[in-house]
Backbone bond lengths (Angstrom), bond angles and torsions (degrees), N, CA, C in turn:
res aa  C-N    CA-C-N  psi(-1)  N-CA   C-N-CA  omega(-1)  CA-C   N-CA-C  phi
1 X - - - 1.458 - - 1.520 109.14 -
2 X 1.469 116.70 134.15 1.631 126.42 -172.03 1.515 102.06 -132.24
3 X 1.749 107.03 113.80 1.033 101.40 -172.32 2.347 94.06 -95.97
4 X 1.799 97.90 116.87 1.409 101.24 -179.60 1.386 113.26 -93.77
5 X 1.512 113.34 52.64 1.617 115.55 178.13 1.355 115.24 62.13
6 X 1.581 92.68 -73.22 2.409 92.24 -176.84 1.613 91.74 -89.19
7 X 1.454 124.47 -7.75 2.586 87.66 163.28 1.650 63.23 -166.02
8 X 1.921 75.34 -168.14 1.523 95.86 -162.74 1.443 94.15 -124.84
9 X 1.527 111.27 169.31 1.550 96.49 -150.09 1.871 77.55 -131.69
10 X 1.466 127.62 137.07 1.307 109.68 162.90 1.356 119.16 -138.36
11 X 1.352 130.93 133.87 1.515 135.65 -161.89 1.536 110.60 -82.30
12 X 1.127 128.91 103.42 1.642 126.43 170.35 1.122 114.86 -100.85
13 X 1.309 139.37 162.09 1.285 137.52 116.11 1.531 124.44 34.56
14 X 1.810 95.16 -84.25 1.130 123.52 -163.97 1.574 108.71 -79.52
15 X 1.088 114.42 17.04 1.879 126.98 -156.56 1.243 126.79 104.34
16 X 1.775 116.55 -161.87 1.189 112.84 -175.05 1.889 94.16 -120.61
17 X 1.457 96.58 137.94 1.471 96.74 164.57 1.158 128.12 -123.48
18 X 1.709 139.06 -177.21 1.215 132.49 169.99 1.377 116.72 -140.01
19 X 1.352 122.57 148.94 1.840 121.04 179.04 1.213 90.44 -150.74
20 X 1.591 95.59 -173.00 1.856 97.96 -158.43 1.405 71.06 -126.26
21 X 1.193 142.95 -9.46 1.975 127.62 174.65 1.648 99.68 -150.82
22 X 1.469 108.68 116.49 1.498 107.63 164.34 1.436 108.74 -96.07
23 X 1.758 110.94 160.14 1.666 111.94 157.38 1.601 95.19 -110.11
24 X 1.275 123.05 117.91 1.602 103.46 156.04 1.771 119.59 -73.61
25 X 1.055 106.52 138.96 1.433 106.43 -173.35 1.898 100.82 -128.37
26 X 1.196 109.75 49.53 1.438 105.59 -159.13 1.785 129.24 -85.06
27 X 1.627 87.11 20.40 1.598 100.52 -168.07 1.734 113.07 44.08
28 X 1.503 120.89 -134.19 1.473 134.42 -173.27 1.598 110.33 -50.60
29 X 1.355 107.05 -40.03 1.566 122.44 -175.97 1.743 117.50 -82.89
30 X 1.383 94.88 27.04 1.704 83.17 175.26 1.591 108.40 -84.07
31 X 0.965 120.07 -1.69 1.923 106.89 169.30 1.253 115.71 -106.19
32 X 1.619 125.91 19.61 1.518 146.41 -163.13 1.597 80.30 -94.14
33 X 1.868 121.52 106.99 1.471 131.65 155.05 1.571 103.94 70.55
34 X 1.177 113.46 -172.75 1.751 109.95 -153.61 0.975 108.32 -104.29
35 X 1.241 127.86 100.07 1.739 141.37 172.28 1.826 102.95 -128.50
36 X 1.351 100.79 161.24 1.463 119.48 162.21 1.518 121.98 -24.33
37 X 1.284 100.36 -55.30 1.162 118.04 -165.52 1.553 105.37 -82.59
38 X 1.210 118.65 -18.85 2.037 84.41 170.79 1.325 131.96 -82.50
39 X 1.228 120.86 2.07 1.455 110.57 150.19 1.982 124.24 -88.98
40 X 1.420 100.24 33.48 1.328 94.07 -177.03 1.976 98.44 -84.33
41 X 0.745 128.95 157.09 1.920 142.93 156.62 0.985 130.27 -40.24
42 X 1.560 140.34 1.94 1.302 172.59 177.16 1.411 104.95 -55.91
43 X 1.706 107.12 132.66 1.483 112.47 162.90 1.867 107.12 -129.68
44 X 1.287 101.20 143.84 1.490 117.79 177.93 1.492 121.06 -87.18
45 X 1.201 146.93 118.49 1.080 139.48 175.77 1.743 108.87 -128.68
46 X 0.985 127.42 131.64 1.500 149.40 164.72 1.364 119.53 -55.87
47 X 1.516 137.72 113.13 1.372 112.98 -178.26 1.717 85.92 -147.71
48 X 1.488 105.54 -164.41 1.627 105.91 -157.11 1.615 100.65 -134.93
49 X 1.399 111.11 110.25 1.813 119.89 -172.87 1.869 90.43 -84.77
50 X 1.577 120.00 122.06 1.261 145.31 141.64 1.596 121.49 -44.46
51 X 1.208 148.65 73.09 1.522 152.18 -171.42 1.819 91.27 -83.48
52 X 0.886 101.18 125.98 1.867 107.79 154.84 1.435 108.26 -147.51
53 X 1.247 89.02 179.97 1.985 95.52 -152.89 1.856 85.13 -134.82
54 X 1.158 111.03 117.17 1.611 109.25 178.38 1.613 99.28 -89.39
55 X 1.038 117.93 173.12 1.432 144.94 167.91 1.970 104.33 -66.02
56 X 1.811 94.15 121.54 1.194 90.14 176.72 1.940 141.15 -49.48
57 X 1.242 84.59 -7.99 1.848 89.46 166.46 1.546 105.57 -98.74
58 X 1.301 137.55 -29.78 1.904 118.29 162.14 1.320 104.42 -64.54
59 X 1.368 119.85 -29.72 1.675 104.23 -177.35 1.155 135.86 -64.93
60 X 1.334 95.07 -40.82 1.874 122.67 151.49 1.474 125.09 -56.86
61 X 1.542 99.29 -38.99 1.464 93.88 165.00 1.684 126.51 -101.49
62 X 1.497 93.30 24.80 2.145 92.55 174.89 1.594 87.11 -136.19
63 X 1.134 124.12 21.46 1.275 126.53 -179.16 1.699 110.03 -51.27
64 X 2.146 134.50 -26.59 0.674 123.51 -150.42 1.515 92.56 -139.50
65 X 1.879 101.91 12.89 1.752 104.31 157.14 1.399 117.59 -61.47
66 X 1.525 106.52 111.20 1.591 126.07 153.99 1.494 103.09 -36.60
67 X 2.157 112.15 164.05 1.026 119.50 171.86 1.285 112.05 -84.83
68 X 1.387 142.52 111.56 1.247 143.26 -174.98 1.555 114.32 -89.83
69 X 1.507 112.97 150.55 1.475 124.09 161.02 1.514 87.51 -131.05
70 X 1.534 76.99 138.44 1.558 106.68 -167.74 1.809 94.85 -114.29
71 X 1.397 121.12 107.74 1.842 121.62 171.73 1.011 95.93 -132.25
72 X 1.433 126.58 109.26 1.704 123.07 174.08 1.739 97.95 -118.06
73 X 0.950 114.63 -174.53 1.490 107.66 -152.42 1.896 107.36 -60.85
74 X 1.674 95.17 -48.96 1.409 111.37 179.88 2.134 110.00 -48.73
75 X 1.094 101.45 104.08 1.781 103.40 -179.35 1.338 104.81 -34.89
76 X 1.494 115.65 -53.69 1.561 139.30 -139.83 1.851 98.96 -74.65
77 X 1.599 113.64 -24.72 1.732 115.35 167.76 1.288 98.08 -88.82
78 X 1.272 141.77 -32.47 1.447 104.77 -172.94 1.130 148.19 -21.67
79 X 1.475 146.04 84.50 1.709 129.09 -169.79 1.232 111.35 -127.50
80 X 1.452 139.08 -162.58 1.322 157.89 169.52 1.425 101.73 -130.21
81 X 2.078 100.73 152.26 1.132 114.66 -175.03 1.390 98.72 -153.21
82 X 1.867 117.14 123.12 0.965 140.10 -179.85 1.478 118.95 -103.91
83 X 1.354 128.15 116.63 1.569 126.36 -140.54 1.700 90.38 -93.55
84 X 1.454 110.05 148.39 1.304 137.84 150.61 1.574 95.55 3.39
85 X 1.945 115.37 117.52 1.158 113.62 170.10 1.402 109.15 -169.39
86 X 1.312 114.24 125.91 1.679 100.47 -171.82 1.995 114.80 -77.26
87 X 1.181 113.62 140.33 1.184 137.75 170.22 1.474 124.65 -68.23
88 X 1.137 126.53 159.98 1.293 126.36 172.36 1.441 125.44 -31.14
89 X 1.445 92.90 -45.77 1.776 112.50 -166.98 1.821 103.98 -84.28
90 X 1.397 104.40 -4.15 1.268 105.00 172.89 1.894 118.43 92.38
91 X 1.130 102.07 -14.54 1.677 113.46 158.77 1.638 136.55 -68.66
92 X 0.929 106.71 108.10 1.520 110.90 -169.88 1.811 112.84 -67.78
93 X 1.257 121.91 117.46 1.549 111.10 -154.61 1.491 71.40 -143.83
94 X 1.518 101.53 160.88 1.586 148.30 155.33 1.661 119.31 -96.38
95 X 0.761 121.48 117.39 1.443 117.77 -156.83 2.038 95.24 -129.25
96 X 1.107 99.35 143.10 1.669 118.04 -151.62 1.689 94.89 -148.41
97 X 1.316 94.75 105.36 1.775 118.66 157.44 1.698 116.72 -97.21
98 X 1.695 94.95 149.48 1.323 108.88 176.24 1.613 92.96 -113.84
99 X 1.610 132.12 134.68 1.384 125.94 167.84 1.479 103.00 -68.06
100 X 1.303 148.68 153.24 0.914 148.60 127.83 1.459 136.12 -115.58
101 X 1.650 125.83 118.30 1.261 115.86 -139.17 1.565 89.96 -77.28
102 X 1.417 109.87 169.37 1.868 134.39 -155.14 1.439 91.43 -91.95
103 X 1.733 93.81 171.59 1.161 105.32 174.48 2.031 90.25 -154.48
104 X 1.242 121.48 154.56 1.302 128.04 174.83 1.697 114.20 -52.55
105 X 1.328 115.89 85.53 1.674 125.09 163.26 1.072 104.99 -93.73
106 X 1.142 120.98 136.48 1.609 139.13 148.53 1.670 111.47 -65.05
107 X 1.649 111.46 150.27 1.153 102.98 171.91 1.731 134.96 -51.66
108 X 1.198 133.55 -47.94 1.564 162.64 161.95 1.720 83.30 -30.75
109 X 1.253 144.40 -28.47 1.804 123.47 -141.32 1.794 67.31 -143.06
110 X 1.043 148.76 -46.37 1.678 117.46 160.98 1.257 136.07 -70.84
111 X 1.502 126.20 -27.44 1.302 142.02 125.52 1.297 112.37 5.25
112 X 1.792 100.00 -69.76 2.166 111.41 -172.37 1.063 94.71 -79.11
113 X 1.311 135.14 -21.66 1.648 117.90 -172.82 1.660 103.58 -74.80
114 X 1.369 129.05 -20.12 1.607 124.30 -141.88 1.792 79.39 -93.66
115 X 1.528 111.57 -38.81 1.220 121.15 -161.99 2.006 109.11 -64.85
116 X 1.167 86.31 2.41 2.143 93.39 -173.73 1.326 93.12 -111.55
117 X 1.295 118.55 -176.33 1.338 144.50 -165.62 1.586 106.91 -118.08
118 X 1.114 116.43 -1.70 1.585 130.16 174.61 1.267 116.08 88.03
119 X 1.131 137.06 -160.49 1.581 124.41 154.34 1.390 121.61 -103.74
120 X 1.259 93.21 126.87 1.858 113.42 179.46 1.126 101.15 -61.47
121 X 1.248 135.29 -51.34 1.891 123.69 174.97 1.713 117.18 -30.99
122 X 1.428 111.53 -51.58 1.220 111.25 171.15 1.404 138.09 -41.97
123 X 1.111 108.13 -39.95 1.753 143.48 168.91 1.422 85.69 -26.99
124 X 1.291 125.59 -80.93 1.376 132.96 -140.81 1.089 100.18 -77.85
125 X 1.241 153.14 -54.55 1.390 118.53 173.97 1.211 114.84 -104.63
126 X 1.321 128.94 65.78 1.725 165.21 143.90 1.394 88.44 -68.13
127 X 1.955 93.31 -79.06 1.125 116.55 -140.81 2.010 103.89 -62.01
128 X 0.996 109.40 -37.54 1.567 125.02 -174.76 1.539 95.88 -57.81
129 X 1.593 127.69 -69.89 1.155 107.34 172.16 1.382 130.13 -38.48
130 X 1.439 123.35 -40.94 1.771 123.64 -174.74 1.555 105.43 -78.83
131 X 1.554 124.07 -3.95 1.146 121.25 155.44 1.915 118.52 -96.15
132 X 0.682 108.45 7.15 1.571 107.12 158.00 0.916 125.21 -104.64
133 X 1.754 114.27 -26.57 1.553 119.40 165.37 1.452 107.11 -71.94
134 X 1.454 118.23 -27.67 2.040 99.55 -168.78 1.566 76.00 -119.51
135 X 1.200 137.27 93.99 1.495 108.44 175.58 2.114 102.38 -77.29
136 X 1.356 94.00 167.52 1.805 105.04 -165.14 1.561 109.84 87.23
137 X 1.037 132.59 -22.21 1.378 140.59 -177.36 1.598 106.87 -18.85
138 X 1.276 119.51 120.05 1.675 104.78 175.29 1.467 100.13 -111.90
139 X 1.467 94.93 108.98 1.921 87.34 175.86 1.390 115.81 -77.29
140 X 1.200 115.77 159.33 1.695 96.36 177.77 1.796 101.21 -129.47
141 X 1.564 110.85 -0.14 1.320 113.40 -172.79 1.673 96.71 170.58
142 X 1.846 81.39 146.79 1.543 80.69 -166.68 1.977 78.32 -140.92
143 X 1.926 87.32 176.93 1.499 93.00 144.70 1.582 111.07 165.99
144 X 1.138 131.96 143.84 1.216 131.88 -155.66 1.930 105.44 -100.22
145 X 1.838 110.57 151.78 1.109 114.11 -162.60 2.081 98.20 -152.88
146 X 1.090 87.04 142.16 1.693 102.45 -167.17 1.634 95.38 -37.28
147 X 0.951 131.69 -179.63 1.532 146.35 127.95 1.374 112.26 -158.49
148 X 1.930 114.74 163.34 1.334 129.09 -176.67 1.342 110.49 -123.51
149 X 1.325 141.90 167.26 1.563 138.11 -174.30 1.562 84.12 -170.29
150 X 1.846 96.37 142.70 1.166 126.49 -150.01 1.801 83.13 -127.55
151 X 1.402 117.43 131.65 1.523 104.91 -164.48 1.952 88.48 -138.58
152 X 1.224 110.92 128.03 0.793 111.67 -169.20 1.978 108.54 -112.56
153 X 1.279 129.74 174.11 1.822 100.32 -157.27 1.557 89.35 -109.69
154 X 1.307 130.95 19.20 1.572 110.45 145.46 1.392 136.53 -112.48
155 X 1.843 104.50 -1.62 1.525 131.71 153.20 1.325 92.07 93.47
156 X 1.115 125.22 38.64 1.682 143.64 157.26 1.679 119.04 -116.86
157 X 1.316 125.05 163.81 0.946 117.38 -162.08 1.696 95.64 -104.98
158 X 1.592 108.53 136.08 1.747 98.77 -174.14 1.891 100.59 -67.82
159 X 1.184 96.52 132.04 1.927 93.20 169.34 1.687 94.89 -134.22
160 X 1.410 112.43 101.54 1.255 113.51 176.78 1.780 115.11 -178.93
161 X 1.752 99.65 160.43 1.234 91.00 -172.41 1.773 131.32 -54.80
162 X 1.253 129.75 134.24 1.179 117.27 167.68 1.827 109.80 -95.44
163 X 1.346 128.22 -39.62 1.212 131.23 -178.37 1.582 108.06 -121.24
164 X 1.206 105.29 -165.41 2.001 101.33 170.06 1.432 129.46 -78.05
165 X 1.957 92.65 -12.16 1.193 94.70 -171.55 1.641 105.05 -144.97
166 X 1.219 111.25 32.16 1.918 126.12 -158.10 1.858 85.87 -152.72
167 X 1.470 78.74 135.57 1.904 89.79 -175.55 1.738 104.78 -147.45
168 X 1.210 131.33 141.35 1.021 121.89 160.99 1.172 135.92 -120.93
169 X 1.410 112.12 154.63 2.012 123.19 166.17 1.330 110.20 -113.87
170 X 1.507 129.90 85.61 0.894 121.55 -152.64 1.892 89.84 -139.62
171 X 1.254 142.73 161.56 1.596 152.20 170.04 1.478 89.30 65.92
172 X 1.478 96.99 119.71 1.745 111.80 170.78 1.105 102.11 -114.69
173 X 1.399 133.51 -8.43 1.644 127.34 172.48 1.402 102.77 76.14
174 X 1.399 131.69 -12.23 1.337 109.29 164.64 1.844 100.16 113.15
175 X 1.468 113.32 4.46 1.387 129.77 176.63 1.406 113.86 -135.68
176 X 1.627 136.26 18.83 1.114 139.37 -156.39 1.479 103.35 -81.95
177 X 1.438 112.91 -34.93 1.393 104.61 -173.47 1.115 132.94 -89.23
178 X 2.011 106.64 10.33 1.386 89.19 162.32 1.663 120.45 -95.58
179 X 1.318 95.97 19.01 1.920 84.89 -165.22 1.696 84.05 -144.94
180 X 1.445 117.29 38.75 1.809 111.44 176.22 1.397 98.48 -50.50
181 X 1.694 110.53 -82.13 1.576 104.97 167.20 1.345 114.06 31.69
182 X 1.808 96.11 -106.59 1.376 99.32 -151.49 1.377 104.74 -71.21
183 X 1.438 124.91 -29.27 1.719 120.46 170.66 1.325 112.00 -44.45
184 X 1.199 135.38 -38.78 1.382 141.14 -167.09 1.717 92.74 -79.72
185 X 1.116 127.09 -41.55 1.311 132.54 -167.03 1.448 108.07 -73.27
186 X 1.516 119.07 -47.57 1.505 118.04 176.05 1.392 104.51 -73.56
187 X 1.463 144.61 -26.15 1.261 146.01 -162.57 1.885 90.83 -76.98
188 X 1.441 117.03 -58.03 1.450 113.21 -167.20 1.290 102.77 -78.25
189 X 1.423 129.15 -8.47 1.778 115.00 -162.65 1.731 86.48 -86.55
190 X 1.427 126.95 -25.67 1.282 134.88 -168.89 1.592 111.71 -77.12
191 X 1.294 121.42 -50.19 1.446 135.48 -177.76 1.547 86.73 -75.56
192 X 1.322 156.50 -15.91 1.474 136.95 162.28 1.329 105.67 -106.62
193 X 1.263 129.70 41.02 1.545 119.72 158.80 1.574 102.83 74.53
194 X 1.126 112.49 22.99 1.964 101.20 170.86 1.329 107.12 -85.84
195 X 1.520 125.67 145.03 1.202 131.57 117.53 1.453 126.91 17.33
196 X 1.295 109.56 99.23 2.094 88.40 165.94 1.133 106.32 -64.13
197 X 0.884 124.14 171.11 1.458 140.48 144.30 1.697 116.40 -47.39
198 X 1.068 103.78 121.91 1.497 101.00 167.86 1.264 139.11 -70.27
199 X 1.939 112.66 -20.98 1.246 102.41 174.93 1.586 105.58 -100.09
200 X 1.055 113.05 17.15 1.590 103.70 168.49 1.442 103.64 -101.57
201 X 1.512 117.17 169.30 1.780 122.76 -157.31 1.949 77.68 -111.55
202 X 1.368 87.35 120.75 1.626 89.77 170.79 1.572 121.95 -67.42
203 X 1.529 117.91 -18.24 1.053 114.80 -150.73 1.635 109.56 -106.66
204 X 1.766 101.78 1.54 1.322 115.03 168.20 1.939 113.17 -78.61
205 X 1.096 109.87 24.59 1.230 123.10 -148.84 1.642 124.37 -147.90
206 X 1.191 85.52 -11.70 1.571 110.31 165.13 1.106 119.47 -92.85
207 X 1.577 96.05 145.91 2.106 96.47 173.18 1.622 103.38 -70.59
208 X 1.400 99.19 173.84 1.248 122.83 173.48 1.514 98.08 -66.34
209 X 1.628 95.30 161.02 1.337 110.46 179.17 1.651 113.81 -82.61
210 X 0.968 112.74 133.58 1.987 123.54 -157.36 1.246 119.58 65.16
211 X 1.439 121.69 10.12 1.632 107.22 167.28 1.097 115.22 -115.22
């Protein structure tokens, strides 16, 4: 990434592009090559997302389950719950996260993690929690898939400037996807000169001081 005063210039893959305001939003890979963001304070940790596919009558009948975070006193239940939604492959699944706090990965060693299927051990007591939350649950198919979480040290997601013209949405704490939405919404209302919001605390939302 080349910041050329009037836009910013960034090298992908897919080519080279230019804008006059980026957000990086780069989940695990924000210190992947030279952007703003790799000196932000961020730790990466690896954990394992649970997909199951209920029986077309629970699907029909959780059809209007909200995304839940589940924190009850015990640390060790904490999870996330992503409601009834069909997938690429066309299967309607419930999908169930465990947070697990980070530890310093480099890109190359999350990379090999995306490339596995996660760990199947996890599954099982995934799956045990999403049966105490729906108890009767009829699974009819399941199957487990890598994931990464970007943990940031006030358990908010940083949304803020890094350069004059480079901004980020970067640490979801391991709950980002149930409320991307509006994260995506405060990240762009900010990079065009909006208003925060007033009843949110701006300052839960800031990077750390020197990164």
């Amino acid at each position: 990434m080349l910041d050329l005063g009037t836009a910013v210039e960034i090298g992908t893959s897919a080519g080279v592009f230019r804008a006059g305001r980026v957000v990086l939003a780069t989940g695990p890979f924000f210190a992947h090559g030279l952007t703003p963001a790799e000196g932000l304070d961020l730790t990466v940790g690896t954990h394992t997302m649970l997909h199951v596919e209920p029986s077309p009558a629970d699907a029909e009948r959780l059809a209007d389950l909200p995304s839940l975070i589940v924190r009850p006193d015990a640390e060790d239940r904490h999870f996330f719950v992503l409601p009834p939604r069909a997938g690429p492959d066309g299967r309607v699944v419930i999908k169930i996260g465990v947070p697990q706090h980070g530890r310093r990965l480099d890109a190359d060693r999350t990379a090999a993690w995306f490339r596995t299927d996660g760990d199947p051990r996890a599954a099982v007591r995934q799956e045990r929690l999403l049966l105490d939350l729906l108890p009767g649950l009829d699974v009819a198919w399941r199957r487990t898939v890598p994931c990464a979480t970007t943990y940031t040290g006030k358990g908010h997601p940083v949304i803020d400037d890094l350069s004059d013209r480079v901004s980020a949405l970067i640490g979801g704490n391991g709950y980002a996807a149930k409320c991307a939405p509006a994260l995506g919404g405060l990240a762009a209302g900010r990079i065009l000169g909006e208003p925060w919001p007033t009843e949110l605390d701006r300052g839960l939302f800031e990077r750390a001081p020197g990164s």
